[in-house]
C-alpha positions as CSV (number, residue, x, y, z in Angstrom):
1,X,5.8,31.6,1.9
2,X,6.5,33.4,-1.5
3,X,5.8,31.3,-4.2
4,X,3.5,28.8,-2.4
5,X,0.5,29.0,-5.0
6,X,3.2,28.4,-8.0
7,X,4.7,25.6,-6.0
8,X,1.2,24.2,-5.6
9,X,-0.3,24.0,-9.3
10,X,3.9,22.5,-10.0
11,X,2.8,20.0,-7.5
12,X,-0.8,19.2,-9.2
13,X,0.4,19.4,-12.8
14,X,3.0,16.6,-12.1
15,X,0.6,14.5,-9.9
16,X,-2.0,14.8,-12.9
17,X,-2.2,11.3,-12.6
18,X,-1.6,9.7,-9.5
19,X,-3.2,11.8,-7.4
20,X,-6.9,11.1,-9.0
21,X,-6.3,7.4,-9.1
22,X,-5.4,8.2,-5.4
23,X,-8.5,9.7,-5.3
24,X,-10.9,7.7,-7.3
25,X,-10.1,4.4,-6.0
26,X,-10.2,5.5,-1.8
27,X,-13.1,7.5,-2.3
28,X,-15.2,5.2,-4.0
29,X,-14.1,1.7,-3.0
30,X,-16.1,2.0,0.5
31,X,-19.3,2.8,-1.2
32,X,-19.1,-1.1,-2.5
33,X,-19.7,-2.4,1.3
34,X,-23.6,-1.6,0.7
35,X,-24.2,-3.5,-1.9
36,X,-22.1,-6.0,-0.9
37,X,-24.2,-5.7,2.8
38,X,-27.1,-6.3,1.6
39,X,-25.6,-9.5,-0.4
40,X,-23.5,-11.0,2.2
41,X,-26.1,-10.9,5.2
42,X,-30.0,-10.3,3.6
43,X,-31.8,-11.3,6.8
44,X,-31.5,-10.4,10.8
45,X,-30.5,-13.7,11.4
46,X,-27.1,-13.4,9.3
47,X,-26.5,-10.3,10.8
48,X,-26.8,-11.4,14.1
49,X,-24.3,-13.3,13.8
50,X,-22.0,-11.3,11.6
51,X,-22.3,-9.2,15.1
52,X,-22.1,-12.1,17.3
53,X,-18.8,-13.5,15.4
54,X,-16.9,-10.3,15.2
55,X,-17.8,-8.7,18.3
56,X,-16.3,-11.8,20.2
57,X,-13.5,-12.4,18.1
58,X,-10.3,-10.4,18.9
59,X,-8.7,-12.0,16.2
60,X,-10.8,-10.2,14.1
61,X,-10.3,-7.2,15.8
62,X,-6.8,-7.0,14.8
63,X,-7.2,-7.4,11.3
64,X,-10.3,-5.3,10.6
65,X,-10.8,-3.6,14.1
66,X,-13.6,-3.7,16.8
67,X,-17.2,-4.1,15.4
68,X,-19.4,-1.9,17.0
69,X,-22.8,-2.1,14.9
70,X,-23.0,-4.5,12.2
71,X,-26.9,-4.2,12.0
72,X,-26.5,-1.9,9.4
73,X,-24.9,-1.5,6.1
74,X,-23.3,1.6,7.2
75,X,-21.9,0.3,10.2
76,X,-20.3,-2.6,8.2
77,X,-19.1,-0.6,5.8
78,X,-17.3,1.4,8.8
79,X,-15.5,-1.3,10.4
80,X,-15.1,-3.2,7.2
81,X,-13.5,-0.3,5.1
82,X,-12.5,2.2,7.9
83,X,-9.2,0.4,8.5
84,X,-7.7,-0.3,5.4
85,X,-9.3,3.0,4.1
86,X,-7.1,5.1,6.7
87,X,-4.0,2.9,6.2
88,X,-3.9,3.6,2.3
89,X,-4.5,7.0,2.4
90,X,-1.9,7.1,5.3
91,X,0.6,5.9,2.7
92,X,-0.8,8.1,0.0
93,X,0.0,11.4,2.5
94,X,3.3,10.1,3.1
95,X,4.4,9.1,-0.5
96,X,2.9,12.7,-1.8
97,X,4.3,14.6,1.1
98,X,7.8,13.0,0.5
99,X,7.5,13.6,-3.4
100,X,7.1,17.6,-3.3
101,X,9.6,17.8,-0.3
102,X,12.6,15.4,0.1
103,X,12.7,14.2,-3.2
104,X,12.4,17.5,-4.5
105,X,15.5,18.3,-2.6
106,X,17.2,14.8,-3.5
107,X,17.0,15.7,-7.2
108,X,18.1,19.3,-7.0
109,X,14.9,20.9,-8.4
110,X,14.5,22.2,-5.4
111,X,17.6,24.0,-5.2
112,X,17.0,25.4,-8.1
113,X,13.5,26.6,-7.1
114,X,15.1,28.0,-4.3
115,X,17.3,30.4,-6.2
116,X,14.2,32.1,-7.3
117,X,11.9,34.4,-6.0
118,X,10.5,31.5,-3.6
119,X,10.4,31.2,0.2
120,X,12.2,28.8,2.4
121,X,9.0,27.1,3.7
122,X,7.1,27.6,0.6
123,X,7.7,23.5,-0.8
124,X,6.7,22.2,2.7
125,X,3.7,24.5,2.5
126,X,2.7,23.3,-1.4
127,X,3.1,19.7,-0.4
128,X,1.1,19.7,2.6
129,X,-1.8,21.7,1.4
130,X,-1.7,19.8,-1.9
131,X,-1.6,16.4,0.3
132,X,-4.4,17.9,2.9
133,X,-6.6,18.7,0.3
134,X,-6.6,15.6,-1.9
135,X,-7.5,14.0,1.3
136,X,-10.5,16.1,1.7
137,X,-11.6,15.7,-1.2
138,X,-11.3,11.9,-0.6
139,X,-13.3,12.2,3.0
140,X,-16.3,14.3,1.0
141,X,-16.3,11.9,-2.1
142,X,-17.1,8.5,0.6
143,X,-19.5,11.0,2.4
144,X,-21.4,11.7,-1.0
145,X,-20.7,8.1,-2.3
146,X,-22.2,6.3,0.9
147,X,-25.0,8.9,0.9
148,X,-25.7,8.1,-2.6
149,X,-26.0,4.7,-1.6
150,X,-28.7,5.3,0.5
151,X,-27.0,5.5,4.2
152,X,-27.5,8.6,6.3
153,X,-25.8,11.4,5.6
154,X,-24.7,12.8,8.7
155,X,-22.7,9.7,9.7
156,X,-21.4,9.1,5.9
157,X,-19.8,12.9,5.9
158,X,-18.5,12.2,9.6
159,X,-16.8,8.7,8.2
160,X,-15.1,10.1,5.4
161,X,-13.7,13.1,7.2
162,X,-12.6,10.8,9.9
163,X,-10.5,8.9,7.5
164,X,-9.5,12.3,5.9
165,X,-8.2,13.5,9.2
166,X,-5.9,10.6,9.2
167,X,-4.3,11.5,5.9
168,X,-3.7,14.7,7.1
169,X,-1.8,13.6,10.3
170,X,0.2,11.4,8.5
171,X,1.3,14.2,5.9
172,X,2.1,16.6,8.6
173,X,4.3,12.9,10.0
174,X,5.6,12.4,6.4
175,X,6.7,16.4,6.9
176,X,8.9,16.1,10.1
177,X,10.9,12.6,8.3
178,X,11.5,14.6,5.3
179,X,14.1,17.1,7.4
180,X,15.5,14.0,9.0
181,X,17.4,12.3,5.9
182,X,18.9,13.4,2.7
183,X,17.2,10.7,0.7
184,X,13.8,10.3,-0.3
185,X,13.5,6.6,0.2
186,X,14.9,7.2,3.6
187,X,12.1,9.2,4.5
188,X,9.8,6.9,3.4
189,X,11.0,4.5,5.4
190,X,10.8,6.7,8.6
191,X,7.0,7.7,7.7
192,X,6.2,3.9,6.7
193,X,7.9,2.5,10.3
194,X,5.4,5.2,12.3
195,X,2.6,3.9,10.4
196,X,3.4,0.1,11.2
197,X,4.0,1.6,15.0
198,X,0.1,2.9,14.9
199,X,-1.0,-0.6,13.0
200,X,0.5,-2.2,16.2
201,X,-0.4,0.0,18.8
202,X,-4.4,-0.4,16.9
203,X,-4.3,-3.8,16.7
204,X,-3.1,-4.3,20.4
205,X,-5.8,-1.9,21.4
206,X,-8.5,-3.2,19.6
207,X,-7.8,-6.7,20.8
208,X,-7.4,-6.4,24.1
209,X,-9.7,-5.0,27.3
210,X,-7.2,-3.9,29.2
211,X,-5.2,-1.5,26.6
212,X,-7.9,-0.4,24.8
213,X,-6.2,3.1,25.4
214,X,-3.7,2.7,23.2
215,X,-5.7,2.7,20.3
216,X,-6.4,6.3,21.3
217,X,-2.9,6.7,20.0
218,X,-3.2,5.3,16.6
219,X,-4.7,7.8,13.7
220,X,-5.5,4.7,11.9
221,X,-8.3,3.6,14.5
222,X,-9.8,7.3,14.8
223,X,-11.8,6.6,12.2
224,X,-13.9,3.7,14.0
225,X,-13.5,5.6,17.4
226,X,-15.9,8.0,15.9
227,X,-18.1,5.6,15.7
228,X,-19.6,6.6,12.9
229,X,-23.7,5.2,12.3
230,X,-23.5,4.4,15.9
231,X,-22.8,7.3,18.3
232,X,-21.8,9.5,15.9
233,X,-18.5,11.0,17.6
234,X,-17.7,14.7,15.6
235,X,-15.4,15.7,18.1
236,X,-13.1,13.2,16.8
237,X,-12.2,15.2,14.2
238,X,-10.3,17.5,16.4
239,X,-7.6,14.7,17.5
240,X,-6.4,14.7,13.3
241,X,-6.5,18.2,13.6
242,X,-4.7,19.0,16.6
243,X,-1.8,16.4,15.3
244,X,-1.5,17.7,12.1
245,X,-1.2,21.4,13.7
246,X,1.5,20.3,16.5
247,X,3.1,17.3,13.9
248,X,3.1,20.3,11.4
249,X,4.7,22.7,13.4
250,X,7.7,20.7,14.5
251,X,8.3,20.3,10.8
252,X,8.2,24.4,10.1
253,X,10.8,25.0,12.8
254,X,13.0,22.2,11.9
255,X,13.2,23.2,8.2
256,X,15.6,26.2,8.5
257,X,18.1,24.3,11.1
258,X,19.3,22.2,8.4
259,X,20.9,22.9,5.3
260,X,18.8,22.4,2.1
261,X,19.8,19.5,0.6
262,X,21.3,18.2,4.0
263,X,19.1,16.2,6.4
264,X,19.3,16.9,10.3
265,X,20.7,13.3,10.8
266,X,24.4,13.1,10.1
267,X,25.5,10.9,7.2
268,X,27.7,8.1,8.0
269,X,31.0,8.3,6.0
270,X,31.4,5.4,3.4
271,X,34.2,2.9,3.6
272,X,37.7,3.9,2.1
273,X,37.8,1.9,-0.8
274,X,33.9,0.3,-2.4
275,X,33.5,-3.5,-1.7
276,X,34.3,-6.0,-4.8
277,X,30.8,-7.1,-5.3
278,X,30.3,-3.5,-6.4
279,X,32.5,-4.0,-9.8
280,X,29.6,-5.3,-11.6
281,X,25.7,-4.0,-12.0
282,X,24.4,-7.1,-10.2
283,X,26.1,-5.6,-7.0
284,X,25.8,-2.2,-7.6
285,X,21.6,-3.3,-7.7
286,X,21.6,-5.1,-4.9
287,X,23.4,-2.2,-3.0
288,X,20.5,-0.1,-4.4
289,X,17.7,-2.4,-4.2
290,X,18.5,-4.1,-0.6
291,X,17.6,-1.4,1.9
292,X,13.5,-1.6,0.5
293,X,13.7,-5.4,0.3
294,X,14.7,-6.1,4.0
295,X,11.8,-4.0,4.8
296,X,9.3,-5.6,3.0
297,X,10.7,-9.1,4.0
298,X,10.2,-8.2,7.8
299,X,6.9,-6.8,7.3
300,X,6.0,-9.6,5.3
301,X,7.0,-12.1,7.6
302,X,5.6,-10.8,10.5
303,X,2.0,-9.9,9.1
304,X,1.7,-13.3,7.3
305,X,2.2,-14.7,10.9
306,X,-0.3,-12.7,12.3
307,X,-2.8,-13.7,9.6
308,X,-1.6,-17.7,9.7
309,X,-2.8,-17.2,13.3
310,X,-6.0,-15.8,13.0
311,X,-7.3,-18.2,10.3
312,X,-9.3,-20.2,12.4
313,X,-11.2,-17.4,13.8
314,X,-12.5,-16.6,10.2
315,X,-15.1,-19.4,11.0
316,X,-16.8,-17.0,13.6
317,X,-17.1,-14.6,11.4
318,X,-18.0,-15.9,8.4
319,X,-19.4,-19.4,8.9
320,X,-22.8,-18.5,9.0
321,X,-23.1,-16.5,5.6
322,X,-23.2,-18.7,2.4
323,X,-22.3,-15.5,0.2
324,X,-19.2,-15.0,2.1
325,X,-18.4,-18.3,2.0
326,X,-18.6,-18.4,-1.9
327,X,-16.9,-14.6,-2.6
328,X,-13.9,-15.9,-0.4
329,X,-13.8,-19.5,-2.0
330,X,-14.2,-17.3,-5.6
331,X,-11.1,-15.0,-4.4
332,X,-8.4,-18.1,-4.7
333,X,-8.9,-21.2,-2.0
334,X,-10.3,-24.3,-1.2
335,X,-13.9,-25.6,-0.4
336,X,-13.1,-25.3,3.3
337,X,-13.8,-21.4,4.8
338,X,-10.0,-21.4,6.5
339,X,-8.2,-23.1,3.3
340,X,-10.5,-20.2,1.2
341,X,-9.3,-17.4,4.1
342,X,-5.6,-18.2,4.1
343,X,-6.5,-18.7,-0.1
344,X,-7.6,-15.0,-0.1
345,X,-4.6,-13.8,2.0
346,X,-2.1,-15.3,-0.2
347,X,-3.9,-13.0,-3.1
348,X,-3.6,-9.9,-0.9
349,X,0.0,-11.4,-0.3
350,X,0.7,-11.2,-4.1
351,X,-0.7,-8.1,-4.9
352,X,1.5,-6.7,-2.1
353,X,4.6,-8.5,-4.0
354,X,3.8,-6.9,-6.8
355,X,3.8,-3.3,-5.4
356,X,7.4,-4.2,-4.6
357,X,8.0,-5.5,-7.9
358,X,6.7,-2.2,-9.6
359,X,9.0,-0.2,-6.8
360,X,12.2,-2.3,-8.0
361,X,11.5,-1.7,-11.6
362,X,11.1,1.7,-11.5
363,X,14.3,2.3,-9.3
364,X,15.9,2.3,-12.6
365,X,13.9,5.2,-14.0
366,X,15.0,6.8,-10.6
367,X,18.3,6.2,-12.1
368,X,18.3,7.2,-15.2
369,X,16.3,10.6,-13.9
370,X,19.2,11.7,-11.6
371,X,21.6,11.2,-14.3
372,X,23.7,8.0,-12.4
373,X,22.7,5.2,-14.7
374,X,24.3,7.5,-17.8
375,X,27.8,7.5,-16.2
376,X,27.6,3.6,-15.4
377,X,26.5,2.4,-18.9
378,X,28.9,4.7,-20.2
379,X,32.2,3.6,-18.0
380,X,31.5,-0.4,-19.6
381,X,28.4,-1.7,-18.0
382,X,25.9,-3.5,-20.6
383,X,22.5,-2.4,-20.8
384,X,21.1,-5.6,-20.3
385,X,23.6,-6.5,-17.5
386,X,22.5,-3.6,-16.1
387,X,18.8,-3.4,-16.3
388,X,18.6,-7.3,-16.2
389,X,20.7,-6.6,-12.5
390,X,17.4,-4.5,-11.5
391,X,15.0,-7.3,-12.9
392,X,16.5,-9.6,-10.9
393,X,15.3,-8.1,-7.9
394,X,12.2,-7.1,-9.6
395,X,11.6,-10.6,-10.3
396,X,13.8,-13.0,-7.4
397,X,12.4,-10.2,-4.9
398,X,8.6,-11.0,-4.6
399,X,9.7,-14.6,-4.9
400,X,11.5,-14.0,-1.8
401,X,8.4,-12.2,0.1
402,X,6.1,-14.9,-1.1
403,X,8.2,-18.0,0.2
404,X,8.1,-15.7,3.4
405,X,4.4,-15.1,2.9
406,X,4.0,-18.8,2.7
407,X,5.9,-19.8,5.8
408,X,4.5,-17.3,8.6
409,X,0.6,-18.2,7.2
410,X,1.8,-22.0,7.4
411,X,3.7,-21.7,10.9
412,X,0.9,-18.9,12.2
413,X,-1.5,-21.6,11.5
414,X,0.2,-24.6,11.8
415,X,1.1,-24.1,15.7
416,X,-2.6,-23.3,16.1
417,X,-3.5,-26.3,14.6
418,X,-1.0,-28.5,15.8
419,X,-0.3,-29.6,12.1
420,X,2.7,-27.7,11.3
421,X,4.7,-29.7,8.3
422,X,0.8,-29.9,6.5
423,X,0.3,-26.5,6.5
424,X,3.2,-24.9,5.4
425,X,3.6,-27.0,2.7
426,X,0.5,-25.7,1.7
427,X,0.8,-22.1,2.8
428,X,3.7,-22.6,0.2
429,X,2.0,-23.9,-2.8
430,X,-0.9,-21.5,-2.8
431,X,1.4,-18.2,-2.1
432,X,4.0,-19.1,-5.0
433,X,1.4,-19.7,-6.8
434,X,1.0,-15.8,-7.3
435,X,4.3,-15.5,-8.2
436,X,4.0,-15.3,-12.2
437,X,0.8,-13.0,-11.9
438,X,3.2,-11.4,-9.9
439,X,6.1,-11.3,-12.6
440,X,3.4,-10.5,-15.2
441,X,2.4,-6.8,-13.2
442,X,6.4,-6.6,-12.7
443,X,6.8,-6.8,-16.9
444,X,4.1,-4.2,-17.6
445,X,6.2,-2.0,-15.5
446,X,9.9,-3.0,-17.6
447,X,8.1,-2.6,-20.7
448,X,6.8,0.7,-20.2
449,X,10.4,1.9,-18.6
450,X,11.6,0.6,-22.2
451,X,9.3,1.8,-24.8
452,X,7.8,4.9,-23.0
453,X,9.9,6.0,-20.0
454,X,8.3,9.5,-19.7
455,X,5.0,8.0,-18.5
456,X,6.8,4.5,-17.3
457,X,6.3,5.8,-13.2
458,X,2.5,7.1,-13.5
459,X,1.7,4.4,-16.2
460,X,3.2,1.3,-13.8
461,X,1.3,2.6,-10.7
462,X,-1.8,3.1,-12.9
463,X,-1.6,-0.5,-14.3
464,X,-1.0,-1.6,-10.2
465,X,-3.9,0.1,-9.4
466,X,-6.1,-1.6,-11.9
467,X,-5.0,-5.0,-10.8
468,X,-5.4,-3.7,-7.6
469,X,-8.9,-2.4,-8.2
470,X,-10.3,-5.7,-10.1
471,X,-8.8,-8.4,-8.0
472,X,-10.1,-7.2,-4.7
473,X,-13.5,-5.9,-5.3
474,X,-14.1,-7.5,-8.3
475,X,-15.3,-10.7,-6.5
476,X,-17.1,-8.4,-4.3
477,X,-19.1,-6.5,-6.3
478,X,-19.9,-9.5,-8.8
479,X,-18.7,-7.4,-11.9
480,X,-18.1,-9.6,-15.3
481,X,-15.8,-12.3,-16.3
482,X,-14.6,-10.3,-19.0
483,X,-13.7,-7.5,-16.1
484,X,-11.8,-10.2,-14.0
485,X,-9.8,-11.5,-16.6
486,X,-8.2,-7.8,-16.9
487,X,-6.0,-8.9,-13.6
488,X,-3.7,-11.8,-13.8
489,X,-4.3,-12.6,-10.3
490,X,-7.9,-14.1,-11.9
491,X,-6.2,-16.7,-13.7
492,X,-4.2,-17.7,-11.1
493,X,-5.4,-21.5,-10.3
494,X,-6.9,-22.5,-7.5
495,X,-4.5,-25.8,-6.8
496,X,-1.0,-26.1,-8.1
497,X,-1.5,-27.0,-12.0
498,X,1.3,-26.3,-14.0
499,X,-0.7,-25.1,-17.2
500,X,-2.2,-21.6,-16.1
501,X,0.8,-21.0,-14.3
502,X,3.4,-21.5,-17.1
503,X,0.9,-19.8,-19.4
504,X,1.0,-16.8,-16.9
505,X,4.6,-17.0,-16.8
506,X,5.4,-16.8,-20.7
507,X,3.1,-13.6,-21.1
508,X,5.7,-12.5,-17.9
509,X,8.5,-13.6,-20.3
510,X,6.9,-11.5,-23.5
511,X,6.6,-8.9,-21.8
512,X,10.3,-8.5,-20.6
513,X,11.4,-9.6,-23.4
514,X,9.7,-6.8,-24.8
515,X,11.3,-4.7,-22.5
516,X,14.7,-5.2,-22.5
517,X,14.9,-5.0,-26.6
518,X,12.8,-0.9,-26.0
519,X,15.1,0.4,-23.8
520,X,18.6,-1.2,-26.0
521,X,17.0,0.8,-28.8
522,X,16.1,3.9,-26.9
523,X,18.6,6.9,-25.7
524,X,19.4,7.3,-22.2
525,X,17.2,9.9,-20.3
């Protein structure tokens, strides 16, 4: 363990940034679900059916989970927030975990580290308690925030631990991939497929009577089995706990088995001579970029299914409450509550494209960092042909993932309603329509690469998360025009017109233009 607190302040100094958005933005978004309560549903009758709706809806379930008490702000809150709470901080453990670990090791810093006077477990140690305590601190900020807001304590602080506890398991998960694989994305991956296989296993669970067992096994639905502002569960807490103890250990005792550098799967030996698509920077991208974009197409394809197929369930929930009706209609749709649900899941559809484009635009940063875009630009390769390579994934790939987008909503819903050529046609329209706010998010990340590449990885997530931030609970929380029209994704229209779209595509075209013309002018790393 020698060196661990020098390893941890490395970690915090370099995640001066992204960890406090991290923190800021899960810690304080659930607060917004008691004002937003007491908006939504003002009298017993509304709520009554708010509980009515969801309770007997297992459609519903799977998308936000089972709703035990939705009588009370804090309850709602709970099942409205718990969910997509624990998934994001689930991704936050595992991104962090892998950055101070595996990628660490993939860069050789590590290595170097390791020379010093500094313990083999001392990096896995730094990471995890660095991870496990910005999730913490995110648990006690929704306890205090929902307190503040004038919930009970008690169950707030219970709530926020609970979906603390999931960060933590899923660090001590991210942990035991990172000795799997000698790549960083790799282990990403690996952490990313468990936490799709505890999505599945909560959603089955939570929408059936008969497995409701399994979603015992899924850290993301702890936080609603402690059913927090209802029975008030604290022995919950121990199932995070214990995971992260046993999950954690299996990741101590595999370290020193394996090489460092080396992962404990064995690496497949490449071909004997490189294919001829690889002679030019369009191939050598798409050999870089394709592993990341098959995984986002499947997941894209099979979660816009499941949401196509669930549309007409909304109605239960929501039908009764005018002010849902409107904040839905307000977030991209229709006049009609399904056409404003499937509206409002094309939005989350493009802000999910757009995390994607940020991920292939800064693959070239990753590049340029580990010193193999220098050798490639210097042995003939363009700049442009090779940065415009990347951008054509940044830009063709969340084209891609929305025509996908657009075709599971339209056949998920289409089957249901037997109407299947009407509705993906218009599944289509409104998800492509999201494209060029899309490509506009995609260009703020090229432009910083070009002008200011030292802060282009912080500044791109930072600018995601702003979007990110004002597109989904800006609606919610009825915050100024002027505040909207900070994300592109508010000036994308509600039916297919071609003026706000091309607008929102030639401020896409500015900005890479801008782009390309920083980084010809700029040195290499």
């Amino acid at each position: 363990m020698t060196g661990t607190w020098s390893l941890i302040r490395l970690a915090l100094r370099r995640d001066r940034v992204i960890l406090p958005i991290w923190i800021v933005l899960l810690g304080l978004i659930p607060m917004s679900g008691i004002t937003a309560y007491e908006e939504l549903f003002p009298d017993e009758a509304s709520r009554a059916a708010l509980s009515a709706g969801a309770g007997s809806n297992p459609a519903i379930a799977v998308l936000f989970g089972p709703a035990y008490d939705l009588t009370t702000a804090g309850g709602f809150t709970a099942w409205r927030f718990g969910m997509f709470t624990a998934l994001f901080i689930a991704l936050m453990a595992i991104f962090t975990v892998t950055r101070h670990t595996r990628a660490e090791e993939d860069s050789g810093r590590l290595e170097l580290l390791g020379s010093a006077v500094v313990g083999r477990h001392a990096a896995l140690t730094a990471a995890l308690a660095v991870t496990s305590g910005a999730a913490l601190v995110i648990g006690m900020l929704i306890g205090a925030g929902l307190t503040g807001a004038g919930v009970a304590a008690g169950p707030s602080f219970l709530f926020g631990m609970s979906i603390a506890g999931t960060g933590i398991a899923f660090a001590a998960v991210s942990a035991v991939t990172a000795q799997f694989t000698e790549y960083a994305r790799s282990a990403n991956g690996m952490a990313t497929a468990v936490l799709g296989l505890a999505f599945l296993l909560r959603g089955v669970g939570d929408s059936t009577v008969s497995l409701t067992w399994l979603s015992w096994l899924s850290p993301l639905a702890w936080p609603q089995l402690a059913k927090p502002y209802v029975e008030d569960r604290w022995w919950v807490l121990v199932l995070p706990v214990a995971t992260a103890l046993m999950i954690g250990a299996i990741a101590y005792a595999l370290t020193p088995r394996r090489d460092l550098g080396a992962g404990l799967l064995p690496q497949r030996l490449g071909p004997p001579s490189a294919a001829a698509s690889l002679g030019g920077p369009l191939g050598l991208a798409a050999r870089l970029q394709r592993g990341g974009l098959i995984g986002w197409a499947i997941g894209f394809a099979a979660t816009s299914a499941i949401f196509g197929s669930i549309a007409n369930g909304i109605t239960d929930l929501f039908g009764s409450s005018g002010q849902m009706t409107e904040i839905l209609t307000r977030m991209g749709g229709a006049q009609a509550l399904v056409d404003s649900f499937l509206a409002s899941m094309a939005g989350m559809f493009g802000i999910l494209a757009a995390v994607y484009g940020v991920q292939a635009v800064l693959r070239m940063r990753a590049e340029e960092t580990t010193v193999r875009a220098e050798p490639v630009l210097a042995a003939g390769a363009s700049r442009l042909g090779w940065s415009g390579a990347h951008l054509v994934f940044a830009l063709g790939g969340p084209a891609l993932l929305l025509v996908l987008a657009g075709l599971g909503m339209g056949v998920g819903h289409g089957l249901r309603t037997d109407d299947l050529g009407t509705q993906v046609g218009h599944a289509l329209e409104i998800s492509l329509a999201q494209l060029p706010a899309v490509w506009i998010v995609a260009g703020a990340a090229a432009l910083l690469f070009g002008v200011a590449p030292s802060v282009s990885v912080p500044g791109a997530w930072a600018v995601l998360a702003v979007v990110v931030l004002v597109t989904m609970f800006g609606p919610v929380l009825q915050v100024d025009q002027w505040v909207m029209d900070i994300s592109p994704f508010s000036h994308v229209p509600q039916s297919w017109e071609a003026g706000p779209l091309l607008g929102l595509t030639a401020v896409a075209a500015v900005l890479l233009a801008a782009a390309l013309t920083g980084f010809r002018r700029r040195d290499i790393g």
